[in-house]
N, C-alpha and C positions, 0 to 999 in steps of 0.2 A: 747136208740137210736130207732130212729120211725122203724116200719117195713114196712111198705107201698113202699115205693118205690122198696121192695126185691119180693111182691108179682106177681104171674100172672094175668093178665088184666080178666078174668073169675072168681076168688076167689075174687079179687077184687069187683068186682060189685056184686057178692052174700051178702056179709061181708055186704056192702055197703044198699042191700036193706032189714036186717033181724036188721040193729040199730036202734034206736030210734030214733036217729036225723038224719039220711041217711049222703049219701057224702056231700061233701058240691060240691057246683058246680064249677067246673074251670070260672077261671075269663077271660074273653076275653082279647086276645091278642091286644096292642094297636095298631091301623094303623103304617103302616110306612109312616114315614117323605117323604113330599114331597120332589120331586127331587129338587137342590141348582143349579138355571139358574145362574150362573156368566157373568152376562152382562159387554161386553168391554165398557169402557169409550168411547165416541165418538173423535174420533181425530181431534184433533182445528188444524187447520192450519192455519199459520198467512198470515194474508191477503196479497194479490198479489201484494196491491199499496205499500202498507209498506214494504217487500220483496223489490221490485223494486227498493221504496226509499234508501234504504241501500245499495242497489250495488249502486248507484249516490254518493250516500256520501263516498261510497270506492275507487269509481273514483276518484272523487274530492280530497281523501288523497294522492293518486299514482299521482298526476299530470295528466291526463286523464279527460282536460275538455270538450272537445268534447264527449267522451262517457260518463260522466257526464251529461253533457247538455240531451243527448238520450235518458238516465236514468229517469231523475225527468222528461222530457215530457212525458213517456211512462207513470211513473207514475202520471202526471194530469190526464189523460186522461181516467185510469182507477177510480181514486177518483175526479172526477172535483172540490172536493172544500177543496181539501185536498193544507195548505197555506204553509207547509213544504215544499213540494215538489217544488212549487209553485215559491218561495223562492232560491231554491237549482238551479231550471232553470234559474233564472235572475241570479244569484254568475256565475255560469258556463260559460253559454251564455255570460256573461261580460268577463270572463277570457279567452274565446275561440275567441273572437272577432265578436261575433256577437246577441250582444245584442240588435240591433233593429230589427233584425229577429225573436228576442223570442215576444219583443212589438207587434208588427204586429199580431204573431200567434197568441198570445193573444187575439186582437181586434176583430180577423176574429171566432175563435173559441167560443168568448163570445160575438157574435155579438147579441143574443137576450138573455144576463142577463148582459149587462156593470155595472149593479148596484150592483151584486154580491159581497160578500168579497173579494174573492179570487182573483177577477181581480183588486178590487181597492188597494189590498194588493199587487200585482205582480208588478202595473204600479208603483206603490208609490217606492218601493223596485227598482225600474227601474233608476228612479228618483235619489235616493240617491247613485246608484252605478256612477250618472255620475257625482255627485256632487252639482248636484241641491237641495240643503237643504228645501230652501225655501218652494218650490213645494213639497215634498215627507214630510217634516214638514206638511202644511193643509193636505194630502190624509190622512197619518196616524192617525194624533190627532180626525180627522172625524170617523176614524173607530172603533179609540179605546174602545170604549163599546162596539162593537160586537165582536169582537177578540182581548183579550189584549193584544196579542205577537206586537199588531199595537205600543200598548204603548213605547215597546220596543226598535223597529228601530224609533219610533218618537221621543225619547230619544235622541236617535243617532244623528239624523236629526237634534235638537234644537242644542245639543253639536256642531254640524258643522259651523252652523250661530253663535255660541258663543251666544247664548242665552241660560244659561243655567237655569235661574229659570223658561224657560219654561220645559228643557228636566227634572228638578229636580222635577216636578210638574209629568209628564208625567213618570219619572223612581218610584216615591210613588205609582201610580195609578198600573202598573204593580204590585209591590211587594205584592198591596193591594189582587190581584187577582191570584196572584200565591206565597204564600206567602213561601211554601217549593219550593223553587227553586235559590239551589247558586247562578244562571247568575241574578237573580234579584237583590239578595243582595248585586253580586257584581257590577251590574250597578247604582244601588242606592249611596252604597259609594262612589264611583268612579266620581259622579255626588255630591255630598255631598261635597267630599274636594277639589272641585277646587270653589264651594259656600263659603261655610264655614269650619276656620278649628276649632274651640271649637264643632261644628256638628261631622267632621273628628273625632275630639279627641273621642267622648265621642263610637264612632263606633267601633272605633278600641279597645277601653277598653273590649268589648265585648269576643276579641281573648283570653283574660287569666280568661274570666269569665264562667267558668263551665254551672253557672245557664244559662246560654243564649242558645239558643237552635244552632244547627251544623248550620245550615242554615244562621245564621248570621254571625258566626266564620269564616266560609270559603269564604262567601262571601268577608269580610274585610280581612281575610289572604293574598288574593291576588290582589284586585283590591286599597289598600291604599299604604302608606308608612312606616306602620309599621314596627317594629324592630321586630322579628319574631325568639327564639333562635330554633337552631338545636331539639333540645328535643321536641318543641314543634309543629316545623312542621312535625315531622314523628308524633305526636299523631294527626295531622290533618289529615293527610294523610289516618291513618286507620278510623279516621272517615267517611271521607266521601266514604271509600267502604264501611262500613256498611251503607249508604241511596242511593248506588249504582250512584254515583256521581263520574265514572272515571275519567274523564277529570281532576277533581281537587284532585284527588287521587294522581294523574299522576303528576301533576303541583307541588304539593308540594312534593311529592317525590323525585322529580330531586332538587326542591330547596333546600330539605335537604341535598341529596347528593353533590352538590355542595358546601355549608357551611361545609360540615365535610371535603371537600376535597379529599374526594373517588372519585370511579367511575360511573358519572351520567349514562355513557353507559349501565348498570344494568338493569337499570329500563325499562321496554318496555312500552312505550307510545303508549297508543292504540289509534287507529280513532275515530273520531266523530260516524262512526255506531257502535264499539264496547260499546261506553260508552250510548248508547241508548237505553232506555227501549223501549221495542214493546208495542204501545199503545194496541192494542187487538182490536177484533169487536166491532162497536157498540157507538165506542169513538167519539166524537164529533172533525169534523178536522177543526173545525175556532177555537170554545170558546177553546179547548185544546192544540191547537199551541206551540210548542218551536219554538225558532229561532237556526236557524243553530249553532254551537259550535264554535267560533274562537279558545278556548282553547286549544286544540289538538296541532293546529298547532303554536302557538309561544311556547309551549311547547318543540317539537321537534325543534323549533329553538334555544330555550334556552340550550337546551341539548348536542346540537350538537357544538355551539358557546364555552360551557365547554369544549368540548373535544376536541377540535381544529380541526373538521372534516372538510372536503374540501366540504361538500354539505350541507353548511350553507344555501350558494347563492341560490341554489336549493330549500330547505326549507323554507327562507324567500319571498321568489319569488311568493312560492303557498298562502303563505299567504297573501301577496300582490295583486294576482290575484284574491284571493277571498273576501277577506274585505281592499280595496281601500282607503274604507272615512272613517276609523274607525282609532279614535288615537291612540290607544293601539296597530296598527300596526306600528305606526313610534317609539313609545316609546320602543318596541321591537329592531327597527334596530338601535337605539343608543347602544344597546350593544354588537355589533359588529362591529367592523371597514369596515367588509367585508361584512355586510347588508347596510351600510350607501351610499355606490353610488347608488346601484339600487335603496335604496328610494329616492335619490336628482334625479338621471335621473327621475325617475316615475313623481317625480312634475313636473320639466323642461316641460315634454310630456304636460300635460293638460292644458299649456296656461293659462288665469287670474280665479280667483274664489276667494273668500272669503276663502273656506274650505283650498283650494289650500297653502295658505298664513299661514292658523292657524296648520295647518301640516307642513308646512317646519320649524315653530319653534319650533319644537322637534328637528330638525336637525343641526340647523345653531349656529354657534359661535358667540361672544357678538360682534365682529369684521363685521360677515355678515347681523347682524339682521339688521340694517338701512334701507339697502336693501326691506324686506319686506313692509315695511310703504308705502313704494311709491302706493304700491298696494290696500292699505286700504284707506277707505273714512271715513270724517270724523264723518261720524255716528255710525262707530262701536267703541260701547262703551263697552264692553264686558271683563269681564275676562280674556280672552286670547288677546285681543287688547291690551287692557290696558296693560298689561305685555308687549308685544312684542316694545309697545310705550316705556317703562321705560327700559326698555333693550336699547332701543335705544339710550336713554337719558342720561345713564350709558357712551354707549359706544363714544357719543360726548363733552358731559362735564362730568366728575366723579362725580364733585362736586352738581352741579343742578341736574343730573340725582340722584343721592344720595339721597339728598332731596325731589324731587318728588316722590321717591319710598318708605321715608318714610313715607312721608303723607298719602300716600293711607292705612297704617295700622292704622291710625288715627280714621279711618270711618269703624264701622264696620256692616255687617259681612265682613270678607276678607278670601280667600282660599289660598290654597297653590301656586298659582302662583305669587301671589300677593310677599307672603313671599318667595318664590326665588328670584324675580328681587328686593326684596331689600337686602336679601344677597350677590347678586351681587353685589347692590350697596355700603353695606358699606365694601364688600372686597376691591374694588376697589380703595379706599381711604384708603383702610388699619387702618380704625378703630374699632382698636379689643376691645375697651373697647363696644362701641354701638353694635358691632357684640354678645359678651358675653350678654349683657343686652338682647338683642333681644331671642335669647336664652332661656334666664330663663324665658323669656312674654310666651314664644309659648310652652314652658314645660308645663306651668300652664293651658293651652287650650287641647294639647295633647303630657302628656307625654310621650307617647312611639312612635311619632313620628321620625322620620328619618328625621324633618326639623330639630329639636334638636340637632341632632347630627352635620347635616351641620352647622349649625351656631357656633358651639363649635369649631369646628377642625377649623372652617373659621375664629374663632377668635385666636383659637394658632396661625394658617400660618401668620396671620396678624401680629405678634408680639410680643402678647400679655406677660405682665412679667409671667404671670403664665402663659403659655407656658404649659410645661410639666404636670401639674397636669389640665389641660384642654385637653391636648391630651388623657390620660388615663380617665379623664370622660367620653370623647366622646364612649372610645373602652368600659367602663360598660355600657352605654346606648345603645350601637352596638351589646350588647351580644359579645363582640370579635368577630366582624364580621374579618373573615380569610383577606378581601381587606381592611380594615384599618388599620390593623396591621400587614400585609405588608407592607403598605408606613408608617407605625412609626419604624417599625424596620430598614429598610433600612435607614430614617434615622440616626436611633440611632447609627447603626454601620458605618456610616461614619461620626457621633461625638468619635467614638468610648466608646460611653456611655454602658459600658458590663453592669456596675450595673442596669439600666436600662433594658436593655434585658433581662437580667435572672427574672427580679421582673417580665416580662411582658409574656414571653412564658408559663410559667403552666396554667394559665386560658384561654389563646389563643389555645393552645393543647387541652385544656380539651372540647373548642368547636369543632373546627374542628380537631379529633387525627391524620386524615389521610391527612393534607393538606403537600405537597412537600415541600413548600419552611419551612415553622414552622421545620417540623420534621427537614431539614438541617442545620438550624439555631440551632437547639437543639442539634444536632449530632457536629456540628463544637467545640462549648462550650466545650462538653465534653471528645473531642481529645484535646483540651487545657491543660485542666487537669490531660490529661494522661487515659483517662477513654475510651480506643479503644474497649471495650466489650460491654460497654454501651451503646457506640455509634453506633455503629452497626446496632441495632433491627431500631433507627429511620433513620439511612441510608435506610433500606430496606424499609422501610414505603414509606421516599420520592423518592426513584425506584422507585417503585411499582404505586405511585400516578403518580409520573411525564410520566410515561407509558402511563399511563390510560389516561391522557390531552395531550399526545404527544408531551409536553413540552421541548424540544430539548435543550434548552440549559440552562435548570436546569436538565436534566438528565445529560447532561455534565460533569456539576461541580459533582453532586450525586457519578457519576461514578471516578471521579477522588477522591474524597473524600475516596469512599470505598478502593479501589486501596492502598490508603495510610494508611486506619485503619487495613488491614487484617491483614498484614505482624505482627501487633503488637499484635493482637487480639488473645484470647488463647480457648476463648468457642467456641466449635465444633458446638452446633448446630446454634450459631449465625453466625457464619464464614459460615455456609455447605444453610443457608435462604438468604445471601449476595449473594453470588458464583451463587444460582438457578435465582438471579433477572438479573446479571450480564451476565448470560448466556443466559437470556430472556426463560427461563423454567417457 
């Protein structure tokens, strides 16, 4: 053991100068470390106009178009060329009733750049809220290369005049330029199969094809007529919140909840500013444009039309005030009894147009469409004419309408409108043998189409001998959609077909486990049998659901049902899960 560090500092340096090699020298001590500045991040804060913008668009959710209106002005004024906003003023400004006082500000405020995007984007968007296609068609399709969101509502604009291999031309062009973006892909398709459905077909194949990328999935999820199972719309659903894509997170959410027969109420459907990324500084506010989100709001119309809420009208209203000339707004209030007046008043209101005319035939029955025609000239050759004409044709001779509506599938390409009014047509004649063959043609173009299915069931209702083994196609290529087999059970049980029913509720269950009427049907079965335990657990189920849709009078029957299994029922906790629904706990 060394002894040096036991010595005194005196003995020490003697020792030290009497060796032959001396001390050695201490080593210098190394600097200390400079001091560690931790510099704060500097704090971003998101820009004022974008901030701004987002209270407008929250206006605009809450019914609040006047302080909407306030909103996106406030915010032009701090981004002048920001076409969002821009956008958001003209929707508002229309729904608040004073959309030529937004034009004007317009004028007066861009009175030395009229040339500008954002004003020829505003007057165009102006243009199309009053229905003027034609006009807000040229402003758009001109700007389309400076800001492709132009391509977008020019889209819109061509689909109004029923010119649609202009807007199909004009919905490519966008996708081209924003190719990660749902509302593209799903205006693309949407535009596609009222063109072509072997196009349609081959779009929609895309939904069950992995390798495709989300973007084109969810586009087609929602804007085709795809057959779409339960399973696979909630794996949609989480896709598109991982590419932060709520609106159609949202969209297919409820659609799954719906199909399973639960409770769509669940799912909170957020606003248009919730589901919106914050472009950042720096972002270009033409080339970068989105267009406003319709999605949100037939979303919450959809949801609410589920659950039997009493602020459908409310709901569809906004959506009507804010997207006017947009089809997917009337296609919306077809499925509600209690949307369909205010969109027939809303046309009544706007006097003659072209768009006027191709919008009320979402609305009208094969009985009213005649009607329409008067108002078309005979120039419009269009998709949506053409249809509204063979509807018509249908509805004065069956027979010549019939064949006129075949012909058109003679020539192709043909879209899905085409092939409705000839489903109409040969229902109408009641030939299920041509209804079945048409069928298996339009399987072959797009088989997972939802025209396939109509043409199947269209050909059972018709007569057809195979009947039953074509109603049961239709519900595998429906995925058991829960509303088909509903109207097959109902009839089954007033053939009183049991064999039939029992073959057909496990797979129907197995889509939707939670729908009311399935689960009482299956519960009824097995009080038959003597099976009141059994029965029971889907007793509760369809409580439980029928609640949730406010469903009155199948909670009725549910109620009377359980009422009658208890007394027999011997399991506690199935009896004590009945008793908590029954008591509304």
């Amino acid at each position: 053991m060394s002894v040096w560090p036991r010595l005194p500092a005196a003995a020490l340096a003697i020792s030290c100068a009497l060796s032959l090699g001396g001390c050695p020298r201490p080593r210098p001590l190394p600097p200390p470390p400079p001091p560690v500045v931790v510099k704060k991040a500097p704090k971003v804060e998101p820009p004022l106009q974008d901030v701004t913008l987002q209270m407008g668009l929250e206006a605009a959710w809450d019914g609040e178009y006047a302080l909407c209106f306030k909103y996106a002005k406030t915010a032009i004024t701090i981004s002048a060329d920001d076409l969002e906003s821009m956008e958001l003023m003209m929707r508002c400004g229309r729904a608040s009733g004073v959309l030529g006082d937004a034009e004007r500000w317009v004028r007066e405020a861009y009175a030395a750049r009229m040339g500008a995007p954002v004003v020829r984007y505003g007057l165009a968007i102006a243009s199309l809220l009053r229905g003027d296609a034609a006009a807000a068609e040229k402003l758009l399709e001109r700007l389309a290369e400076e800001a492709p969101v132009a391509a977008y509502q020019g889209a819109i604009a061509a689909s109004l005049a029923d010119d649609w291999a202009t807007a199909d031309r004009l919905a490519a062009a966008y996708v081209k330029a924003r190719p990660n973006d749902p509302d593209a892909r799903a205006l693309q398709t949407e535009v596609a199969c009222v063109v072509d459905v072997a196009r349609c077909g081959a779009i929609e194949a895309s939904i069950a094809d992995d390798s495709e990328d989300e973007w084109v999935r969810l586009g087609a999820a929602l804007a085709s007529d795809v057959v779409t199972p339960r399973a696979k719309l909630s794996r949609l659903s989480k896709e598109a919140d991982a590419i932060h894509a709520a609106a159609y997170s949202d969209a297919l959410a409820v659609t799954a909840a719906v199909r399973e027969g639960g409770d769509p109420g669940v799912v909170g459907v957020r606003s248009p500013r919730s589901g919106r990324r914050e472009p950042g500084p720096g972002v270009d506010l033409v080339t970068e444009a989105r267009p406003m989100s319709k999605l949100p709001f037939a979303t919450r119309v959809a949801q609410s039309v589920a659950i039997n809420d009493a602020n459908v009208p409310n709901y569809f209203g906004r959506l009507l005030a804010l997207f006017p000339t947009d089809f997917s707004t009337y296609a919306v209030a077809v499925r509600s009894e209690r949307s369909l007046p205010f969109a027939r008043a809303f046309l009544e209101e706007q006097g003659s147009g072209r768009w006027r005319v191709y919008a009320a035939s979402w609305l009208v029955t094969s009985e009213q469409v005649c009607d329409l025609t008067n108002s078309m000239s005979w120039k419009d050759q269009g998709p949506l004419a053409s249809s509204i004409r063979r509807r018509c044709d249908v509805a004065l001779d069956k027979k010549q309408g019939r064949a006129l509506a075949d012909a058109r599938l003679t020539v192709t390409p043909f879209g899905v409108f085409d092939v409705r009014a000839a489903i109409e047509g040969e229902g109408a004649v009641r030939d299920a043998i041509a209804l079945e063959a048409l069928a298996r043609r339009i399987a072959k173009m797009a088989p997972g189409s939802q025209l396939v299915v109509d043409a199947l069931w269209a050909a059972a209702e018709a007569g057809h001998k195979k009947a039953p083994a074509l109603f049961q196609e239709a519900l595998v290529l429906s995925g058991y959609d829960p509303t088909l087999v509903r109207r097959l059970l109902k009839r089954l049980v007033e053939r009183s077909d049991w064999k039939a029913v029992r073959a057909t509720l496990p797979p129907a269950l197995a889509e939707a486990p939670s729908d009311a009427f399935l689960n009482g049907v299956q519960a009824e079965l097995l009080m038959q049998d003597g099976k009141h335990d059994a029965a029971l657990p889907y007793l509760t189920r369809a409580c439980s659901s029928a609640k949730a849709r406010r469903d009155t009078d199948l909670l009725g029957t549910t109620y009377n049902d359980m009422w009658s299994a208890l007394p027999k029922a011997k399991d506690k906790n199935a009896k004590d899960a009945a008793m908590k629904c029954l008591k509304g706990e």
